[in-house]
N, C-alpha and C positions, 0 to 999 in steps of 0.2 A: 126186325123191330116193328111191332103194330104199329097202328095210329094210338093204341088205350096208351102203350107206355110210353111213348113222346109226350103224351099229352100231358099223361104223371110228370113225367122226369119233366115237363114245361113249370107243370105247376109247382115241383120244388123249389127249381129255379127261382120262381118269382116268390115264395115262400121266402128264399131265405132273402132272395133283394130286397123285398118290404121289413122283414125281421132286422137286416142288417141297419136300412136305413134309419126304423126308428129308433133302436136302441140307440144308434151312433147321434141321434138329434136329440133324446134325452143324456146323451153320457157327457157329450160335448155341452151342451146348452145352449148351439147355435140358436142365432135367431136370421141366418140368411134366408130362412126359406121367407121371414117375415118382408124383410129387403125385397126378395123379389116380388115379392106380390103388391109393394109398394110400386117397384121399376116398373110392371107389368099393367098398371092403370087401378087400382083398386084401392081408393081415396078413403074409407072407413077405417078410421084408427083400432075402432070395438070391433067391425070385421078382421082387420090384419092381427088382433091379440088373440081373437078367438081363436081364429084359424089356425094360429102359430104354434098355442099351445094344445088345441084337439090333432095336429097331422100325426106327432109322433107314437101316440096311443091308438089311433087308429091303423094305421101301418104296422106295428105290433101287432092288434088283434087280426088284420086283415092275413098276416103270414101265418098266424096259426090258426085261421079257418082253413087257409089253401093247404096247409099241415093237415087237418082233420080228416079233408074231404066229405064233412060233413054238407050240403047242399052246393057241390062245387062248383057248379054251371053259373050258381047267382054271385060264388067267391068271387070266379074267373071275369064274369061280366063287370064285377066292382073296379074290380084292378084295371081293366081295360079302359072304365072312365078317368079311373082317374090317370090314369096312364097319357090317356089324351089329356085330359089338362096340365098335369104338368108338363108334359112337351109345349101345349099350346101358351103356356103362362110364360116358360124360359123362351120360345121364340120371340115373344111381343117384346120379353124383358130385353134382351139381344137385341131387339131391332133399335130400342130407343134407348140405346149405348151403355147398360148396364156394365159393368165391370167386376164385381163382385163374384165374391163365392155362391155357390146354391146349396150348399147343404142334400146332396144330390145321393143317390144310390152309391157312386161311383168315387165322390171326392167327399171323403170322414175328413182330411186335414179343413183346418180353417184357408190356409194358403190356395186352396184350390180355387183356379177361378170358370165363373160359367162359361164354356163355351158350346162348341159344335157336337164333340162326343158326347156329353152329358145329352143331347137330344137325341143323338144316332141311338144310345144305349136305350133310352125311353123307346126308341123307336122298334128297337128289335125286341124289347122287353114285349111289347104290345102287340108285334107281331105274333110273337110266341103264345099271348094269352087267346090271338081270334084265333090262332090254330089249336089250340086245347080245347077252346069252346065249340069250335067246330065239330074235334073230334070225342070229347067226352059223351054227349048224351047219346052216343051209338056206340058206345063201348063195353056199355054194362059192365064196367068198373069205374062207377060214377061216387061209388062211397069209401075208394080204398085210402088207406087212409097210412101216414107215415109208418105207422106201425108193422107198417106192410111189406118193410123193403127188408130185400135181402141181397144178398152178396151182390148176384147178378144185375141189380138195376145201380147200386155204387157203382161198379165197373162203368155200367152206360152212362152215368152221368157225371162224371170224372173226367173225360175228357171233353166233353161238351162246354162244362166250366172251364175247361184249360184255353179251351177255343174261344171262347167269350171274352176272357181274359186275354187272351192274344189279340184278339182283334182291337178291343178297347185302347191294349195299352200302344198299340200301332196308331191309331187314330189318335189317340193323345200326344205322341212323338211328333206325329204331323203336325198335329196344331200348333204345337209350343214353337217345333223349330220353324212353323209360317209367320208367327205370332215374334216369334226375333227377330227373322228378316225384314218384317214392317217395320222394329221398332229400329233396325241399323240404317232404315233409309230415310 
């Protein structure tokens, strides 16, 4: 496998995280992500509405530019900021006792609450986008675009999601069953 098609099969990945998340925040009509950005210090009523209701349309449109491969060095770089702030926003919110859901990639139920995987996943998400960006603009398949796949790149990125998934759902097992033990003592 090159670095071109990691880099693709990276950016579907994040294709579909973004696509997942915002549909699942307009289908739902969460408003956690508003909560955390309240928990996380940002005192603007007209900011927290703004922002609440522009993330989930932009996380839509953002998966189907990284879908198009239309300019996808400036996609990749998007995702990556924002990638860092949400991690950076749910750590602040974490540190000053948040409890809530976050409306996250990772947790569509309401009942999900923020913790540590919901960062980890931001974390390898982001990792995933500076190595695509790395290796896209030396790939000279910088415009391919979903249209594009074929049998062979499903197969490669089929287990890579399964792995993703493994890992997640490993990291969420830990936390819940740390997260009982504190609460039995």
């Amino acid at each position: 496998m090159s670095g071109a098609d990691l880099a693709f099969d990276i950016r579907l990945i994040l294709a579909l995280a973004f696509g997942f998340a915002g549909s699942m925040k307009l289908r739902t009509g969460s408003s956690e992500h508003s909560r955390i950005l309240e928990a996380a210090g940002i005192r603007s009523t007209a900011c927290i509405r703004a922002l609440g209701k522009l993330l989930p349309p932009v996380e839509l449109c953002l998966g189907a530019w990284l879908l198009s491969g239309w300019m996808s060095v400036a996609a990749l770089s998007i995702s990556a900021c924002l990638l860092i702030i949400f991690s950076m926003l749910m750590i602040r919110a974490l540190k000053v006792g948040y409890r809530g859901g976050c409306a996250c990639f990772t947790s569509p139920s309401r009942n999900a609450r923020l913790g540590s995987s919901d960062i980890l996943f931001d974390v390898a998400l982001l990792i995933g986008a500076l190595f695509a960006l790395g290796a896209e603009p030396m790939s000279g398949v910088i415009h391919r675009s979903i249209l594009d796949i074929g049998y062979f790149d499903i197969l490669r990125i089929v287990p890579m999601l399964l792995w993703l998934g493994a890992a997640y759902w490993m990291i969420r097992e830990i936390e819940v069953t740390m997260q009982r033990l504190r609460e039995d003592t």
